[in-house]
PASEBA-1860 file (N, C-alpha, C; in nm, 3 decimals):
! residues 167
1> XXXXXXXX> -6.924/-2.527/0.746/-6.822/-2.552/0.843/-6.693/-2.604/0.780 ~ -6.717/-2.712/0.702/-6.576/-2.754/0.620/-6.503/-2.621/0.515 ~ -6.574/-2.504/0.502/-6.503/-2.374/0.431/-6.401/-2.348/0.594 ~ -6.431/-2.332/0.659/-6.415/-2.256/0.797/-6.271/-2.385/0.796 ~ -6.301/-2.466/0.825/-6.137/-2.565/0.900/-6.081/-2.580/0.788 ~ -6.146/-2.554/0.645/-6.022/-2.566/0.522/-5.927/-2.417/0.523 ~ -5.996/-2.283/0.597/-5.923/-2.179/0.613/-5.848/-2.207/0.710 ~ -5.864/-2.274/0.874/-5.777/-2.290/0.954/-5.687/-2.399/0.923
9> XXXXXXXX> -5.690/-2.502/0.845/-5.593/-2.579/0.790/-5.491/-2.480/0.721 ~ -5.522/-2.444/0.670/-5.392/-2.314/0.534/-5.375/-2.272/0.637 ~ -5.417/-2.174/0.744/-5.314/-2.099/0.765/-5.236/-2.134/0.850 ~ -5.279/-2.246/0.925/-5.147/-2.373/1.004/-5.024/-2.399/0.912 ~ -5.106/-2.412/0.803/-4.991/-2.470/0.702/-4.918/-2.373/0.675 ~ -4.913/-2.256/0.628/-4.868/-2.127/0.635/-4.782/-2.076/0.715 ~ -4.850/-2.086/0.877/-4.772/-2.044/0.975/-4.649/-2.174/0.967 ~ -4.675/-2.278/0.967/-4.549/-2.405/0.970/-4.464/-2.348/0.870
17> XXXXXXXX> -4.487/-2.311/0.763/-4.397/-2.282/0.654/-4.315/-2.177/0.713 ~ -4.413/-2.086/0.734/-4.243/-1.964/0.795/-4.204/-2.024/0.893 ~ -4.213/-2.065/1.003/-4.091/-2.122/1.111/-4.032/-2.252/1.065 ~ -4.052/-2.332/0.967/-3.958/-2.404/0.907/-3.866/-2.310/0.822 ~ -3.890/-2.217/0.736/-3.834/-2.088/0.704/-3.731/-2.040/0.746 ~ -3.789/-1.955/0.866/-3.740/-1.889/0.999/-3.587/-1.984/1.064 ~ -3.621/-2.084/1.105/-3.531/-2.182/1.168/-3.444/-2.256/1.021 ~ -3.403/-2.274/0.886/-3.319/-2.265/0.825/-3.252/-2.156/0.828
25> XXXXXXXX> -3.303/-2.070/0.815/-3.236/-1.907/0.799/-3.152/-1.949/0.925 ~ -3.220/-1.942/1.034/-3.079/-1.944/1.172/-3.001/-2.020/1.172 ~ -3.028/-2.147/1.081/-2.941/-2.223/1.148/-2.812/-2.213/1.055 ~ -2.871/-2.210/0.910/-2.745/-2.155/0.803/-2.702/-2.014/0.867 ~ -2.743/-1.892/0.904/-2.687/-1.780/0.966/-2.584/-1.812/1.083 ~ -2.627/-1.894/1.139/-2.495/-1.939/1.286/-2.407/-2.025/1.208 ~ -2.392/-2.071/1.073/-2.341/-2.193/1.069/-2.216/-2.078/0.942 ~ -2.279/-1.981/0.917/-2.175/-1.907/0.862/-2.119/-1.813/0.971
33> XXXXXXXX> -2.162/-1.796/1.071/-2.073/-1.716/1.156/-2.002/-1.815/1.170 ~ -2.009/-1.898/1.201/-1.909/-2.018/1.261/-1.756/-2.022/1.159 ~ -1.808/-2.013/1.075/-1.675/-2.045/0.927/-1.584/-1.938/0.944 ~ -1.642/-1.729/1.008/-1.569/-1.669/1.002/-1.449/-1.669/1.061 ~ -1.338/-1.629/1.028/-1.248/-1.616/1.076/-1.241/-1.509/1.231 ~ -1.176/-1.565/1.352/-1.161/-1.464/1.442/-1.031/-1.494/1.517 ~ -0.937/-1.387/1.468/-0.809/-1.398/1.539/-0.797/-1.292/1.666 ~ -0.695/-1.359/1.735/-0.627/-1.260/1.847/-0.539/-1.157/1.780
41> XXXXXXXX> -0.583/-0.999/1.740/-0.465/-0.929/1.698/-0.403/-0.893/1.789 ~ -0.376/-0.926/1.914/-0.300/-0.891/1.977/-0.168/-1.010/2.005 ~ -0.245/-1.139/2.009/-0.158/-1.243/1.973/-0.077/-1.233/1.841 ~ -0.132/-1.217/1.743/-0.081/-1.223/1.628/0.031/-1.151/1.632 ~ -0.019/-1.016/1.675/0.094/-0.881/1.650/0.251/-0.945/1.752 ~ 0.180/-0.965/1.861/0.306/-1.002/1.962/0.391/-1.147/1.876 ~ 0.338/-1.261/1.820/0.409/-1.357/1.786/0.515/-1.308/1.665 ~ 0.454/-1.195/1.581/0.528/-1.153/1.477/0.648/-1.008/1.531
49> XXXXXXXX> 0.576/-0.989/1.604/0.718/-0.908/1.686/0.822/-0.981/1.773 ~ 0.751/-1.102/1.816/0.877/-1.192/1.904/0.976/-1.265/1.796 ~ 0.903/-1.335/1.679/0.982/-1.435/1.561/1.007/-1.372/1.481 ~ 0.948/-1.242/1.420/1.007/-1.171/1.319/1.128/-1.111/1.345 ~ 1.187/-1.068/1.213/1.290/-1.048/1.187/1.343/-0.888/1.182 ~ 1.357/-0.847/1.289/1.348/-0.685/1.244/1.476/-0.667/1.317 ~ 1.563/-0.509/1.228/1.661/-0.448/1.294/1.602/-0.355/1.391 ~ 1.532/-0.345/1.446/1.459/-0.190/1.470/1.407/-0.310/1.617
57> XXXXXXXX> 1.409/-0.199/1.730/1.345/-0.216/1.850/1.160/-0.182/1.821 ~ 1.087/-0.236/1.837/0.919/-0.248/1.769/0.873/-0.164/1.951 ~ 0.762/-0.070/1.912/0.712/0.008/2.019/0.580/0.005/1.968 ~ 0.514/-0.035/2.077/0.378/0.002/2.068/0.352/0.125/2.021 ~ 0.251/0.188/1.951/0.163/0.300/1.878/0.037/0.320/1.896 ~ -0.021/0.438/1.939/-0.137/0.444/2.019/-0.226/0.458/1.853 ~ -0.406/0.423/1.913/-0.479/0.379/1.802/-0.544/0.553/1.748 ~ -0.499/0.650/1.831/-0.492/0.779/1.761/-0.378/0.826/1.668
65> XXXXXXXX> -0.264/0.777/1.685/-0.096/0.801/1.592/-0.153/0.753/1.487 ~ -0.180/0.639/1.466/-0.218/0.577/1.420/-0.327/0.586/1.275 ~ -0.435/0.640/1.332/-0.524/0.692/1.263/-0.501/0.833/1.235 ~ -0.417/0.893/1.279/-0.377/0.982/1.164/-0.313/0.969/1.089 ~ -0.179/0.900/1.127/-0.090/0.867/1.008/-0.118/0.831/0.915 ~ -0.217/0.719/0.906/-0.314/0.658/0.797/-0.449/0.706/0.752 ~ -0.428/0.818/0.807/-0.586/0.880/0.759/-0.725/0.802/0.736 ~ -0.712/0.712/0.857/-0.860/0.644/0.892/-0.942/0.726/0.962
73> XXXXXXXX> -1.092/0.654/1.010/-1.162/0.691/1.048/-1.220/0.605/1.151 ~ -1.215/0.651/1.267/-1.205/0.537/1.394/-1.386/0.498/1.383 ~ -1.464/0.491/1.321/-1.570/0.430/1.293/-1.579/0.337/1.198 ~ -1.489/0.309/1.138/-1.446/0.205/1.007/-1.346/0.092/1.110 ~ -1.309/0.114/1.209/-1.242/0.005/1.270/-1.292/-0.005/1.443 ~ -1.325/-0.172/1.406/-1.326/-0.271/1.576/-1.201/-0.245/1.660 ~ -1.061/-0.285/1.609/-0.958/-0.267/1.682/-0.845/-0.256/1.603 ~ -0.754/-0.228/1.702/-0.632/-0.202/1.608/-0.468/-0.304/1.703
81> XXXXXXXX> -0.364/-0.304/1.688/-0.272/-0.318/1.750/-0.147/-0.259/1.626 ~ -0.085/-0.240/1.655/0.035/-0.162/1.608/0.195/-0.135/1.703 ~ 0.294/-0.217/1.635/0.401/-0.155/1.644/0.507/-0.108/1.566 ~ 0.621/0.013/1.616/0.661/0.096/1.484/0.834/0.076/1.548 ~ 0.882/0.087/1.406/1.037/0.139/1.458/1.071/0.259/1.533 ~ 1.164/0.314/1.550/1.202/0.461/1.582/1.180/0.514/1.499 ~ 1.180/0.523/1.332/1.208/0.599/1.262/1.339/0.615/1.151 ~ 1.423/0.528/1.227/1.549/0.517/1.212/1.519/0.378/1.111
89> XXXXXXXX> 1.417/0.273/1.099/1.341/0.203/0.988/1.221/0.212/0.953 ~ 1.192/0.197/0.852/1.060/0.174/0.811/0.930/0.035/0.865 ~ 1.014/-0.017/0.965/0.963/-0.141/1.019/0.827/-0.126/1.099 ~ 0.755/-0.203/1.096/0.608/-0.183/1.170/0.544/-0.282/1.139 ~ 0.439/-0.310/1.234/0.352/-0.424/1.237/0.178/-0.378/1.231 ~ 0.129/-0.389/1.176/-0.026/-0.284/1.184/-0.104/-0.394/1.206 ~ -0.199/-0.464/1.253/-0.332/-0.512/1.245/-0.402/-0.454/1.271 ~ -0.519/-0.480/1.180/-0.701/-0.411/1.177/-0.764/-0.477/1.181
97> XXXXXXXX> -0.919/-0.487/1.264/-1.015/-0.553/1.245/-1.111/-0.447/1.249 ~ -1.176/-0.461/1.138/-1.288/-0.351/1.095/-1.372/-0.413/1.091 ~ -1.449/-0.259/1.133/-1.596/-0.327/1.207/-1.654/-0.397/1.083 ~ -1.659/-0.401/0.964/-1.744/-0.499/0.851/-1.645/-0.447/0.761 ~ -1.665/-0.558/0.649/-1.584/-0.615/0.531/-1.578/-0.462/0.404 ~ -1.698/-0.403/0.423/-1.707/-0.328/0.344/-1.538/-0.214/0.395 ~ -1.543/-0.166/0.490/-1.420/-0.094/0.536/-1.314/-0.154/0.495 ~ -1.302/-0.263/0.485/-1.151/-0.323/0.463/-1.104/-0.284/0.336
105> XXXXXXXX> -1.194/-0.249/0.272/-1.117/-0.214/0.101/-1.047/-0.115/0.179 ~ -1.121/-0.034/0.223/-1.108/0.135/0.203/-0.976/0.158/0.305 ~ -0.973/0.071/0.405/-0.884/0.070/0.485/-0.708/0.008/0.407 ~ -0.746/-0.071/0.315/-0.639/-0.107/0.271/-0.622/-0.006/0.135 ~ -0.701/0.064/0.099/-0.655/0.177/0.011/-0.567/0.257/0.102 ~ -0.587/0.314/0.231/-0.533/0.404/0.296/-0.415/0.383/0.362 ~ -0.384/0.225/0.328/-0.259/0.165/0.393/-0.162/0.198/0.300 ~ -0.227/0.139/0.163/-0.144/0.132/0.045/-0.088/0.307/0.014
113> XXXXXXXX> -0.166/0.407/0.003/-0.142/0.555/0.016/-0.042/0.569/0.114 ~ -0.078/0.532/0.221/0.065/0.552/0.330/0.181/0.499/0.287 ~ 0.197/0.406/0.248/0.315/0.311/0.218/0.424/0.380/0.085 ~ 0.299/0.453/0.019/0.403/0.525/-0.070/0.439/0.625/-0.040 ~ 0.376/0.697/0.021/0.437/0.822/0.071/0.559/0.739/0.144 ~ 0.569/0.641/0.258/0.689/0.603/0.348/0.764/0.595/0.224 ~ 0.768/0.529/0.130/0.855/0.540/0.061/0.929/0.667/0.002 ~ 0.829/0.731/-0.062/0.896/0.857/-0.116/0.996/0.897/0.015
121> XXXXXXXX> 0.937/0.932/0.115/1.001/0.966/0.245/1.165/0.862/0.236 ~ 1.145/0.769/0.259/1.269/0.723/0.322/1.407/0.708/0.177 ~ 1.338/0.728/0.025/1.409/0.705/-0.058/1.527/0.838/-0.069 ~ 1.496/0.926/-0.011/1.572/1.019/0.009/1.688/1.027/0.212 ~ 1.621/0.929/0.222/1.667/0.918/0.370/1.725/0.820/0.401 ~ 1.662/0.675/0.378/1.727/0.593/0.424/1.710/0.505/0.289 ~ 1.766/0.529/0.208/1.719/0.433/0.113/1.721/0.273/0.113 ~ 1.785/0.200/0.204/1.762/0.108/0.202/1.632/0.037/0.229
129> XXXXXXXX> 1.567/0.156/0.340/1.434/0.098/0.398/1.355/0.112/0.289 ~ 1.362/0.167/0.183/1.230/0.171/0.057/1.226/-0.039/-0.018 ~ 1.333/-0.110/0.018/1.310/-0.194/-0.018/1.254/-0.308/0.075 ~ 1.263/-0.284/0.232/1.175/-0.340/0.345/1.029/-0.344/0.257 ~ 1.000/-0.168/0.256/0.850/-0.106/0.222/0.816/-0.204/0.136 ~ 0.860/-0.244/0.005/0.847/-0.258/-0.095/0.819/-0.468/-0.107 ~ 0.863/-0.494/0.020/0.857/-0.614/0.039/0.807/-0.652/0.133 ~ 0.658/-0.523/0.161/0.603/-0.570/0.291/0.484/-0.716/0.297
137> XXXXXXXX> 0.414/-0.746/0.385/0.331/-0.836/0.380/0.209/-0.735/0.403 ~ 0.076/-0.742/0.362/-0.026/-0.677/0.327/-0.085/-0.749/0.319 ~ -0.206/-0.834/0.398/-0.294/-0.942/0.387/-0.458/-0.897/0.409 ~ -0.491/-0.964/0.386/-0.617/-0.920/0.432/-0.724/-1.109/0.460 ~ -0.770/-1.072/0.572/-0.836/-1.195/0.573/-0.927/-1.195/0.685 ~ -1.123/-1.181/0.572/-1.192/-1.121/0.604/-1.192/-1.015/0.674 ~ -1.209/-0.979/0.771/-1.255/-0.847/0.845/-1.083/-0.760/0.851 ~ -1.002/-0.867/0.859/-0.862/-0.832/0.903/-0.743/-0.776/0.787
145> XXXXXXXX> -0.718/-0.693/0.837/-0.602/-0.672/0.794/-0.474/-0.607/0.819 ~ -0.368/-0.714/0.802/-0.246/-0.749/0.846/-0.144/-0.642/0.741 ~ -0.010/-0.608/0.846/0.064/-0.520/0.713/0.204/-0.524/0.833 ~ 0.251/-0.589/0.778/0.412/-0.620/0.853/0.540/-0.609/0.745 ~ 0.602/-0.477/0.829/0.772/-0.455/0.738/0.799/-0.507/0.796 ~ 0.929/-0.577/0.745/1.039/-0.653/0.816/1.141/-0.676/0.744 ~ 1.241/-0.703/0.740/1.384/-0.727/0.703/1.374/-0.881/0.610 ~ 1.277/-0.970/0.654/1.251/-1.092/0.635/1.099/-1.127/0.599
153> XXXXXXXX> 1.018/-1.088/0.509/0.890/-1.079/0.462/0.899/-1.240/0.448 ~ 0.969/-1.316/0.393/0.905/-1.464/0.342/0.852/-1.558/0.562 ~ 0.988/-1.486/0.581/0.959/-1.554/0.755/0.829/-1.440/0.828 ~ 0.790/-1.360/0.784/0.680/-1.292/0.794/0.511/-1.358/0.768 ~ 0.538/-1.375/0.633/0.427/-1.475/0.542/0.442/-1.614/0.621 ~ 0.531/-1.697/0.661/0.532/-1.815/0.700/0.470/-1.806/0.869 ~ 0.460/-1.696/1.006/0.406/-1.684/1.113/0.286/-1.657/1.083 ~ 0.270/-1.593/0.981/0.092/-1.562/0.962/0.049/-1.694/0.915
161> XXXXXXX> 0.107/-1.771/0.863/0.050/-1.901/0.777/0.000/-2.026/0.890 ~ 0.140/-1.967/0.991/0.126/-2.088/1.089/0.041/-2.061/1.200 ~ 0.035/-1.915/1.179/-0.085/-1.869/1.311/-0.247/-1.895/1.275 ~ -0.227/-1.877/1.169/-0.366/-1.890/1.104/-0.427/-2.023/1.071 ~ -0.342/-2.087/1.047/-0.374/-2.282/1.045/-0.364/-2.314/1.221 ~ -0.352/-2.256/1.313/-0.317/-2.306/1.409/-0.494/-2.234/1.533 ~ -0.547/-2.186/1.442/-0.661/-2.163/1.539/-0.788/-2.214/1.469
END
C-alpha cells in the first residue's frame, strides 16, 4: 500500500508543478502584453496633421491607394491611417500597425523603396520637395510604424515624442 500513495504523492506533486508552471507563464505573458505599446493611429495622425508643419492642404487616402502605392500586402497590416498632399508636395503622414512585428521590417523596406522612387520623381519636378523626402521622420515603434514629410521634421520628431510619453 505505501508503493501505491508514494505513486499518488508524485503525481500530486507533478500535477502542482505544472499549474505553478502554467500560472507563471500567464502571469509573465499578461505582464508583457501590458509593457506593449498601443497607440491611437488615428489620434496620432490627426495631432500631427493639426501641429505639423506643412505647406500642402493633408487629405485623407484610402487603405487601397495606399497599398498600392507602397506595394503592401493588406494581410501584413492591422490598420492604416494616411494623409497626402495634392501632389503639388511630397508631404504625407502614413501610420501602420501591423498585424505582428515580423511585417514591420518588410513594411518599412517598402516604405523606404517608395520614398526613393518619390524622390527620383519629384527631383525632376519639384525639386525642392526631394529635400522634405529626405528629411522625413520614419519611426518605428513596435508593431507601428510612423513616416511623416513635412516642411519641419525636428517639430515632427518632437509631437511623436510628446504623444508617445503622454499615453
Amino acid at each position: 500500500m505505501d508503493g501505491k500513495m508514494d505513486k499518488i504523492v508524485a503525481i500530486i506533486l507533478i500535477i502542482l508543478v505544472i499549474m505553478v508552471g502554467a500560472m507563471i507563464y500567464l502571469v509573465e505573458s499578461t505582464s508583457q502584453e501590458e509593457e506593449t505599446t498601443i497607440i491611437s493611429i488615428q489620434d496620432l495622425a490627426s495631432k500631427l496633421k493639426d501641429e505639423g508643419e506643412f505647406d500642402d492642404l493633408l487629405e485623407t487616402t484610402s487603405k487601397e491607394i495606399i497599398l498600392q502605392e507602397y506595394e503592401l500586402e493588406e494581410n501584413m497590416i492591422q490598420d492604416l491611417v494616411t494623409y497626402q498632399g495634392s501632389g503639388a508636395s511630397a508631404e504625407e503622414i502614413l501610420i501602420i500597425e501591423a498585424k505582428n512585428s515580423q511585417n514591420v521590417s518588410d513594411i518599412k523596406t517598402q516604405i523606404e523603396k517608395h520614398l526613393l522612387e518619390k524622390e527620383e520623381a519629384y527631383a525632376n519636378y519639384l525639386p525642392d520637395e526631394v529635400k522634405k523626402i529626405q528629411d522625413k521622420v520614419l519611426k518605428i515603434d513596435n508593431n507601428y510604424v510612423i513616416l511623416c514629410i513635412s516642411k519641419n521634421s525636428d517639430k515632427i520628431k518632437e509631437i511623436i515624442k510628446e504623444y508617445m510619453q503622454g499615453r
